[in-house]
Each structure stands twice: as C-alpha cells, then as structure tokens.
N, C-alpha and C positions, 0 to 999 in steps of 0.2 A: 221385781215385778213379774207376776204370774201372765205373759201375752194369752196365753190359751184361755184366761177366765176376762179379757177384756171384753166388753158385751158390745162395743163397736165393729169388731176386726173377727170375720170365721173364715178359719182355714180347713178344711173340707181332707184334701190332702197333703199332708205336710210332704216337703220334699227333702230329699237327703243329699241331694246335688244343691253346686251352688248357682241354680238358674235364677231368670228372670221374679221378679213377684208382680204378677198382674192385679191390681185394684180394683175390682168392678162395685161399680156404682149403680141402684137400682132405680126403676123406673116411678113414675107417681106409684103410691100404693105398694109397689114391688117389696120385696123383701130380699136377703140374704140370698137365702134358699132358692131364690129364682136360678141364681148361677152355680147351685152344684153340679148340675151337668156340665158344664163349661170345665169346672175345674176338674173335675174327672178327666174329660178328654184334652184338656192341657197338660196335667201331671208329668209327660216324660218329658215337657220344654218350657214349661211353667208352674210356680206355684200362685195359686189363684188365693187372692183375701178379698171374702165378698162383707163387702159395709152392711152393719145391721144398722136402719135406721131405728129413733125409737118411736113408740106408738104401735107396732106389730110384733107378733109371733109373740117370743119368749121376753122381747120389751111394749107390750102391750101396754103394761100399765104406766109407762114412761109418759109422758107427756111429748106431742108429735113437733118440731121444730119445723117452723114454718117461712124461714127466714132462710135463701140459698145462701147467703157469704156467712150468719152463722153456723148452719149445720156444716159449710166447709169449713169454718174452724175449728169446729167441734172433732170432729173427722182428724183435718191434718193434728189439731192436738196427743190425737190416739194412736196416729201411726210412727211417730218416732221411732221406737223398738223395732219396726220393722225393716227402718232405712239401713240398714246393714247389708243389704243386698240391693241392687239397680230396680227401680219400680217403674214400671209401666200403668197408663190408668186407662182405665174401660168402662164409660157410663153410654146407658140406654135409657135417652128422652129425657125427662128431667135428670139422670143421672149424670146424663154428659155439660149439664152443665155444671152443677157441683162438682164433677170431675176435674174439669177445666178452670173453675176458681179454689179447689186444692193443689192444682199445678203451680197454679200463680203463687200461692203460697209455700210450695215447697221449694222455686225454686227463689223467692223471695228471701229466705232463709238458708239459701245454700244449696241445695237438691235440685238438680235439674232432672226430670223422669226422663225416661229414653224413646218414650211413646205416648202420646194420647190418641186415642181412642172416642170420639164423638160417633155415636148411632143414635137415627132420627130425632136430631135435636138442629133448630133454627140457631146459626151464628147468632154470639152473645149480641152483635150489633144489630140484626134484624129482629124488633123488637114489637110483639102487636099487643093492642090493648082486648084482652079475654079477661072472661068473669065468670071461668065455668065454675071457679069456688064459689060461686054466690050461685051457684042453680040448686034446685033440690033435690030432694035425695033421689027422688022416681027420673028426675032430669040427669042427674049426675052417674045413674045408673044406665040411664040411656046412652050416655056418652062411653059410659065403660065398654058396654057392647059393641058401640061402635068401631072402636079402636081395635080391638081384640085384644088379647093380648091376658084377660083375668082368668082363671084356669074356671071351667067350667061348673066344677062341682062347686064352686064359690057364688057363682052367679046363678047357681038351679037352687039355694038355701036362703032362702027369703034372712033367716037369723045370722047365717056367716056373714052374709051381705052387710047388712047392717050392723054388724060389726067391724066392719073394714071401711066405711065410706069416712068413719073420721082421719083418719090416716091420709086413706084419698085428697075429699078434702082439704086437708094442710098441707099437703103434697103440691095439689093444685095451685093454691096461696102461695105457695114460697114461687113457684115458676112462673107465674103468671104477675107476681109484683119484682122480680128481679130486675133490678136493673145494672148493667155493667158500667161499672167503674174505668174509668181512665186508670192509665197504667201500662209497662213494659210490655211488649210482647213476646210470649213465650219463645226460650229458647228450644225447646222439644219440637219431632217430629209432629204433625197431625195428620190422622186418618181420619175421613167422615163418611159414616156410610149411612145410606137413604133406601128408602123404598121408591119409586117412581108412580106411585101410588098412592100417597102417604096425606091423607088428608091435613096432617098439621105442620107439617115439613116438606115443601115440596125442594126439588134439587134446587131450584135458584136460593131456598133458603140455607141451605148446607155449604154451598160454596163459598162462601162470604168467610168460612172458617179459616181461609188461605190468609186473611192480613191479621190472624191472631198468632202469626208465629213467625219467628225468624229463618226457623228450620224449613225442609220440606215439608209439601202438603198433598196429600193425593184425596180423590173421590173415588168412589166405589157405590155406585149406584145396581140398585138391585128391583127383581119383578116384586112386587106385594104393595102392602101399606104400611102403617104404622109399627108391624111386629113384624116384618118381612123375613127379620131373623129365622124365627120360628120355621120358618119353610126351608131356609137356606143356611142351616146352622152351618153343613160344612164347612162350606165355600166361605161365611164368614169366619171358620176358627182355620181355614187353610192362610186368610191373609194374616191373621193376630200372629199366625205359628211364622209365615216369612220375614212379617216385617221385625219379629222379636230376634231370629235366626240371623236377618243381618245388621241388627244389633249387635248381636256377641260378637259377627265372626270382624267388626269395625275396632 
C-alpha cells in the first residue's frame, strides 16, 4: 500500500527521525492544508498527518460525512500504516472531537496515543442542542464571520463561498447531532485549550474533558475567541512541543 497516495492522511513533511506523528484534525469546514504551518514548525519533534476530510480541496467531489463516529472510523480505518510510530492527536473545534472518538478507537483496538489534544471544543458530555446546520446560507455565513477563523479571500468570493458552505454545512451536522456514547475512559494524556473569549466553548465547557481519561489532564486557557490559536500559535506549538518532549524522555 502506497501511504503517500492515501487521500485521508497528508504528510507535509516527512521525517527521517523516529519522532512522535501528530494527527491533526480539522475544524467545521477546515481542511488539511489548514495545518501545514503547524507541521513545518514541528518537523524537528514531530511528524504532522493532517486529516483530509472528504467534500473539500482535492476531495471535493467526495461526498461530505456528516456523522462524527463515522467519519472516526472512516479516519482510524486509514491510519493503520501509520501506527508504526507512537501517535499523538490534535483536533480544533469539531476536530477535537472526532479526535477524541478516534482515540477511543485506537485504543479500543490496541493503541493507546500518548497525547490528545482538544482546542476549542465543549467536553463530549457537555452537550447543547444547536441548529446552525439548518440556517441559511446568508445565516450560516454570518456565523462563519463570526467565529473567524475562514481565511479571508474565501469570505470576500461570493463563488468560493458558496462553494464551501456545503462542507460547512455537514460539518456543522455531524457536531451538532453527536452524541457520546458510554464507554472506557481514555487511557492517554489530555490537553484542552480554550480562548476565554470563545463564544462556543467557554472554559467551564472545556474542563469537563478531565473525567474522559484516566491519565493526566491540564487546561491551558488563552486571550481570544474561537480561533485564539491564530494569535497565539507559539505558545500553543511551545505546549504540543513539551508535552510531546516529555513523552519521549518517559
């Protein structure tokens, strides 16, 4: 099996050492491509595989999975070949939680990750009932701006626009009808980090991540809102780079 040609799994840059492989999982809407910076500036302590969902970029014409436990198994099915090395996962907003229901199934199967990684996403247990897949497109575009987080030249293209909302869309669907399942609690590390600002996620929703694991659990709260990253990319690839660091050195 050719990994390089799998349309699930992009590695950006491949690494020659045998480090960490961080997972990142993208946000509603998000794509791959969101985290090649990421994996650029992890490269000398991580190798980064960013999830392509389908329904965007170069799987546009895929059909969008709108269902969070199946596009996780869709996902853990693909990354087999990769578990040859210790995996870490990293989703942002809806990603973290598809994150964290491929955890369960890795280590369901064997594979315990040595980290999750949840950014701006409400514990699987704190659960609200939202409908913004059912708003319209001029409404659901409103909501995008709101957030921030969709790169500009997307949002100033009346035609890119709307070609991205169905993505959106099923994105929104799957997160907003998820509901978590009973079940083990992970045995991996969890990191949750928040904006304190964050209209959809505020910290009392993030902490609640502590009773989904056995292992330790830290917060990391930060200035912004929804995409706080974006402001504070450092500082959040200085925690993924420590807490990966005392990983290996355990």
């Amino acid at each position: 099996m050719n990994i390089e040609a799998n349309l699930w799994i992009r590695r950006f840059h491949p690494s020659k050492g045998d480090v960490v492989r961080l997972v990142c999982f993208p946000h509603a809407g998000g794509s791959a491509s969101y985290y090649f910076p990421v994996s650029q500036a992890l490269s000398p302590v991580a190798e980064v595989l960013a999830v392509q969902y389908p329904g965007r970029q170069d799987r546009f014409a895929e059909p969008c999975v709108d269902d969070v436990h199946e596009l996780a198994r869709q996902i853990f099915g693909n990354l087999g070949p990769w578990t040859d090395r210790p995996l870490a996962l990293f989703g942002h907003s809806m990603g973290a939680t598809v994150g964290y229901e491929v955890a369960r199934l890795l280590e369901e199967h064997g594979t315990t990750p040595v980290h999750l990684f949840v950014s701006s996403a409400r514990a699987p247990s704190r659960r609200r009932d939202e409908r913004v897949h059912r708003m319209s497109d001029d409404e659901l575009i409103a909501e995008m701006r709101r957030l921030g987080g969709t790169d500009s030249s997307v949002l100033g293209d009346e035609d890119l626009l709307r070609m991205v909302l169905g993505a959106v869309r099923s994105d929104y669907k799957a997160v907003e009808t998820y509901l978590h399942r009973p079940g083990p609690r992970l045995e991996c590390p969890i990191t949750a980090l928040v904006g304190d600002d964050d209209p959809t996620t505020t910290v009392a929703d993030a902490e609640p991540w502590r009773s989904h694991t056995n292992a330790a659990f830290d917060l990391k709260v930060f200035t912004g809102g929804h995409f706080y990253l974006n402001a504070h990319t450092t500082e959040m690839l200085r925690i993924i780079t420590e807490c990966l660091a005392a990983t290996a050195g355990e």
